[in-house]
C-alpha positions as MATLAB code, in Angstrom:
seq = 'XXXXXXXXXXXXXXXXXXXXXXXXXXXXXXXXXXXXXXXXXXXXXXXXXXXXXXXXXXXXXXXXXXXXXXXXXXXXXXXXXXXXXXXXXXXXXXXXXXXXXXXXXXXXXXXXXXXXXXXXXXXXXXXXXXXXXXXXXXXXXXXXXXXXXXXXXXXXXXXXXXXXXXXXXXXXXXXXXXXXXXXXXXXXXXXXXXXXXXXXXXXXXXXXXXXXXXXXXXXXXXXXXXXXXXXXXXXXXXXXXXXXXXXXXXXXXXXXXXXXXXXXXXXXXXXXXXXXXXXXXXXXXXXXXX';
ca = [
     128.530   81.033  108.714;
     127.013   77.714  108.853;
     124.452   79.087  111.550;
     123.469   82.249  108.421;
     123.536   79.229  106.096;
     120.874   77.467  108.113;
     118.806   80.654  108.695;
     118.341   81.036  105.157;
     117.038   77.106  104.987;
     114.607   78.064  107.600;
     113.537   81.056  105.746;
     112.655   79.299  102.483;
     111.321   76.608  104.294;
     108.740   79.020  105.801;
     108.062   80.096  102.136;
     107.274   76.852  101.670;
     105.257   76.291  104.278;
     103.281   79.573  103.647;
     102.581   78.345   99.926;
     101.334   75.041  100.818;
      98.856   76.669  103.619;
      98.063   79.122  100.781;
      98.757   82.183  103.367;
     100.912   85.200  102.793;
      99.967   86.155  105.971;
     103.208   88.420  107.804;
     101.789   86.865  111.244;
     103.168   83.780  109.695;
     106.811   84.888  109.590;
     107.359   87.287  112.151;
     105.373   85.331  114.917;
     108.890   82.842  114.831;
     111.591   84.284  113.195;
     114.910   82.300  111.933;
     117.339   81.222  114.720;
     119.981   79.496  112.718;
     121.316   77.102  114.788;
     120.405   79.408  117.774;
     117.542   79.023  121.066;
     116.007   82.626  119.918;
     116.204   84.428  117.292;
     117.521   87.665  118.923;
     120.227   85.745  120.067;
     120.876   84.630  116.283;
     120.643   88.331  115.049;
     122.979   89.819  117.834;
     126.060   87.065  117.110;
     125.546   87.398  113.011;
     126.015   91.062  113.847;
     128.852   90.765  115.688;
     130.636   88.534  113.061;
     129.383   90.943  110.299;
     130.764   94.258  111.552;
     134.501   92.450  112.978;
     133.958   90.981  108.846;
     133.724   94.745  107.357;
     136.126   95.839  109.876;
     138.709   93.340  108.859;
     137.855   94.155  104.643;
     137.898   98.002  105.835;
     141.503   97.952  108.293;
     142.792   94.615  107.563;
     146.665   94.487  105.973;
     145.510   91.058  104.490;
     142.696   91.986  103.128;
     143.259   90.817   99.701;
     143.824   87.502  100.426;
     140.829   85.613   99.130;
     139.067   89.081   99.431;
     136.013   86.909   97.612;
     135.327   84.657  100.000;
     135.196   87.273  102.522;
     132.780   89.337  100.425;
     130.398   86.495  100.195;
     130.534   85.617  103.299;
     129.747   89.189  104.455;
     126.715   88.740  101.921;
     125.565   85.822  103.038;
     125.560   87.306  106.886;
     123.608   90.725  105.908;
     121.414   88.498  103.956;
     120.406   85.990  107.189;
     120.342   89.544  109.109;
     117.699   91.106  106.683;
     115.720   87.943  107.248;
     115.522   87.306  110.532;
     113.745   90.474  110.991;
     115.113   91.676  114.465;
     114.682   95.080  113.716;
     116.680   96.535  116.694;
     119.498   94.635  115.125;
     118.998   96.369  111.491;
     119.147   99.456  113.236;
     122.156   98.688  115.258;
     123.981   97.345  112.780;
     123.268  100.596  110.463;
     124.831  102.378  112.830;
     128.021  100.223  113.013;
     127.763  100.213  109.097;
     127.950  104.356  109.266;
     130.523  104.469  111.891;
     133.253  102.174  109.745;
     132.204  103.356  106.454;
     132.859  106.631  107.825;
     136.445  105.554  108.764;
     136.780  103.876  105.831;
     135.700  105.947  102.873;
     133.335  108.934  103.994;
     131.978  109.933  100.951;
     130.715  106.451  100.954;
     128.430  106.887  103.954;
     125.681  109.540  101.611;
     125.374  106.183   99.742;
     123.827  104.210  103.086;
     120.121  106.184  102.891;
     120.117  104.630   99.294;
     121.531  101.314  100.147;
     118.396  100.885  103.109;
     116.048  102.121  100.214;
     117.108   99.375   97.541;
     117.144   96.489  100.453;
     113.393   98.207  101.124;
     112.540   97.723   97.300;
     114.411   94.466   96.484;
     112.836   92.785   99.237;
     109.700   90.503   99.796;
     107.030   91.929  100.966;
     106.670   90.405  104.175;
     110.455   92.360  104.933;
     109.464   95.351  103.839;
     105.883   95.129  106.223;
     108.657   94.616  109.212;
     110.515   97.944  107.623;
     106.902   99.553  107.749;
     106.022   98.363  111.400;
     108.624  100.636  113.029;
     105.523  103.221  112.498;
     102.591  101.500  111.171;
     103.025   98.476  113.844;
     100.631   95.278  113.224;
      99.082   92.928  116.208;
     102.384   90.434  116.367;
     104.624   93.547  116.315;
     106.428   94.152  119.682;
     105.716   97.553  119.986;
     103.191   97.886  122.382;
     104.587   94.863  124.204;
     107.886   96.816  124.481;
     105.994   99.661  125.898;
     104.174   97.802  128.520;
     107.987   96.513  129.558;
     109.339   99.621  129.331;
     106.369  101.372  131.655;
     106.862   98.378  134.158;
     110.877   98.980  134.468;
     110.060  102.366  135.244;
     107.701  102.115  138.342;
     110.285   99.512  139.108;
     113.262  102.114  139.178;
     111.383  104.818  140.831;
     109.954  102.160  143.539;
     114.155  100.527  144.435;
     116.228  103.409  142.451;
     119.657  102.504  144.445;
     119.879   98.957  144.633;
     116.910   97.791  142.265;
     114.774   94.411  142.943;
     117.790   91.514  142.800;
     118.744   89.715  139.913;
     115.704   88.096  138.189;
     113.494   90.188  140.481;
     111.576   92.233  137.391;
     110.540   89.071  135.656;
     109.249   87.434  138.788;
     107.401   90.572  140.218;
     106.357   91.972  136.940;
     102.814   91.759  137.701;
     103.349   94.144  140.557;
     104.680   96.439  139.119;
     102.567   96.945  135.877;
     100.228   99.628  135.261;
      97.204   98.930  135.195;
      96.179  100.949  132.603;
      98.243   98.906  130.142;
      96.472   95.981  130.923;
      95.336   93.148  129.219;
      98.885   92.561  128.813;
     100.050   92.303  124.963;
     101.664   88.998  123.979;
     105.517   88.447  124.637;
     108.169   86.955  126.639;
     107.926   88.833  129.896;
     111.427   87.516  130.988;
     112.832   90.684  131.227;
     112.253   94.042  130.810;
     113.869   94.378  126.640;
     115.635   97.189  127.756;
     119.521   96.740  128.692;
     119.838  100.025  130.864;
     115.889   99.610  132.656;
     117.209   96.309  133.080;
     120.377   97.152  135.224;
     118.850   99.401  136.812;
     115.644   97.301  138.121;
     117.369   94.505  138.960;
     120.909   96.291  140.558;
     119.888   99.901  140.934;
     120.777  103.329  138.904;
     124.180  103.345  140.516;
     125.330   99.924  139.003;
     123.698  100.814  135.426;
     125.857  103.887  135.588;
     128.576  101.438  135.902;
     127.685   99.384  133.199;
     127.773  102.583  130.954;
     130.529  104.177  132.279;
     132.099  100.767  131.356;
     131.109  100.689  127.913;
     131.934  104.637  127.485;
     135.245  103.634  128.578;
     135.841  101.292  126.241;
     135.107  103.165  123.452;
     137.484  106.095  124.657;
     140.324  103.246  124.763;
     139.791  102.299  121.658;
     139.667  105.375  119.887;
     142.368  106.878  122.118;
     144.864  103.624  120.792;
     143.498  104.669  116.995;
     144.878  107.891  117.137;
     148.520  106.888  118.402;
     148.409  104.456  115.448;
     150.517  105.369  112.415;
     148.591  106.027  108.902;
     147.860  102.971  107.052;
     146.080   99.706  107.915;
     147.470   97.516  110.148;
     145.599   94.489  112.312;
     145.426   96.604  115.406;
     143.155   99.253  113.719;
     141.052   96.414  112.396;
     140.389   95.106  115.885;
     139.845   99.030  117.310;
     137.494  100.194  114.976;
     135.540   96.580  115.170;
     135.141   97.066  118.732;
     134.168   99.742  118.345;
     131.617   99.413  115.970;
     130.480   96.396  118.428;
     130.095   98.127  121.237;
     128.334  101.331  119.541;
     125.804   98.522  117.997;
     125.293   96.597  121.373;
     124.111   99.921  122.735;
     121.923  100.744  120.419;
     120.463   97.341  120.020;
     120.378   97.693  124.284;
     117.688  100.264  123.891;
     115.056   97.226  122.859;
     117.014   94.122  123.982;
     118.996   92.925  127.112;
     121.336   92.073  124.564;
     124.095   91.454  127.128;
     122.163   89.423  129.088;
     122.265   86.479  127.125;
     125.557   84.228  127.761;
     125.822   83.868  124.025;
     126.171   87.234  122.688;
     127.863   88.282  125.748;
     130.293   85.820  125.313;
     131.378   87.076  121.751;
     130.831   90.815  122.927;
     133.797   90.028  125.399;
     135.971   88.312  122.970;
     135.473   91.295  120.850;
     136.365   93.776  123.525;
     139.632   91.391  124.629;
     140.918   91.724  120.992;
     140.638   95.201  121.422;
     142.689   95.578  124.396;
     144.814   93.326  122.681;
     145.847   95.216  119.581;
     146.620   98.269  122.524;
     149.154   96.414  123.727;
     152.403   98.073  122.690;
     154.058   94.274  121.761;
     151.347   93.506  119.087;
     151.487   93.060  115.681;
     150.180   96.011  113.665;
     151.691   95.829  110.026;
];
């Protein structure tokens, strides 16, 4: 919470900053996003994530739910809110997803009202959010999108060149060079320290075997978790708060995976595990679930 809190700080103070250089400019913002109390800002986005969907998991499942309910609620405010700011869009889009998969649990009619929710977060925001809404297809020069397709490219040659036991650990960001086309050069600006893809990742640095283990992994947990939901009776209880959160984590890491080695930073990997241990946790026939 404190890190959000101090996310929003930064935020205005860029406002601030913009107003006295008398530039508007979206360069300005999305060149260095917010990092809270973080070293990067994805990191910053991927744990307020995390702490947002185990939040609406625990107002969704939660037996005791109702006990200062409003603090919870503006808490889970003041997280989407840092979220929305920090303008890591692969974490807007994985945390939509989480946000469908527990509404869905929760109330389903309520998940036709999630197109319209995006739309009034579109309208109600400033404009320099809604121009990082808009770059998913009309991308502008600090944009990663070309940037994530010259990673992307480069992962691929690297797969096809070492497809069982990929380059070694750290391998793709030291022989990146090699491995780019060369039609993609100059190369766009960007932290080429790995590849910004969780599964091209795995599988330049370990092979395609090992990714395959990774997601195999991941599938696995979510068939756990969904195979302890149904033995659970009706009702809410604090082991199908800690289910569907996992859940909802570990759909939303993959997704975010798809633009980010997500869980390849010690920080968000940390609280993806934690996550996951609570999970196997509340399967444990001795807990607590009333």
């Amino acid at each position: 919470m404190f890190g959000a809190m101090r996310g929003l700080v930064q935020f205005v103070e860029k406002v601030q900053q913009a107003r006295a250089a008398h530039t508007g400019d979206y360069t300005y913002y999305v060149g260095e996003h917010i990092t809270g109390f973080s070293s990067h800002w994805n990191t910053f986005s991927a744990q307020l994530m995390f702490a947002l969907i185990m939040l609406a998991a625990f107002l969704f499942f939660a037996p005791e739910y109702r006990k200062r309910m409003w603090v919870w609620i503006a808490c889970a405010a003041l997280l989407a809110l840092a979220i929305l700011l920090a303008e890591t869009r692969a974490v807007w889009v994985a945390m939509a997803v989480a946000s469908v998969y527990l509404i869905w649990f929760w109330r389903r009619w309520l998940v036709t009202l999630v197109p319209v929710a995006i739309a009034l977060a579109f309208l109600v925001s400033p404009p320099v959010i809604r121009a990082r809404f808009t770059s998913f297809i009309h991308p502008q020069g600090v944009d990663s999108n070309a940037f994530h397709k010259v990673t992307w490219a480069t992962g691929i040659r690297m797969i096809e060149a070492h497809p069982l036991l990929g380059l070694g650990p750290e391998e793709p960001r030291i022989q990146f060079d090699q491995y780019m086309p060369p039609e993609l050069l100059p190369k766009p600006e960007g932290s080429y320290i790995h590849l910004h893809n969780m599964y091209l990742e795995y599988a330049a640095e370990r092979g395609i075997p090992t990714m395959l283990m990774m997601m195999w992994i991941l599938l696995q947990v979510l068939y756990d978790f969904g195979r302890g939901l149904r033995a659970l009776p009706p009702g809410r209880s604090n082991a199908r708060f800690l289910l569907h959160g996992g859940i909802a984590v570990v759909l939303a890491s993959m997704v975010e995976g798809v633009a980010e080695y997500n869980l390849g930073i010690s920080a968000v990997l940390i609280m993806f595990l934690v996550v996951v241990a609570c999970g196997y946790l509340a399967l444990e026939k001795d807990v607590v679930t009333q």
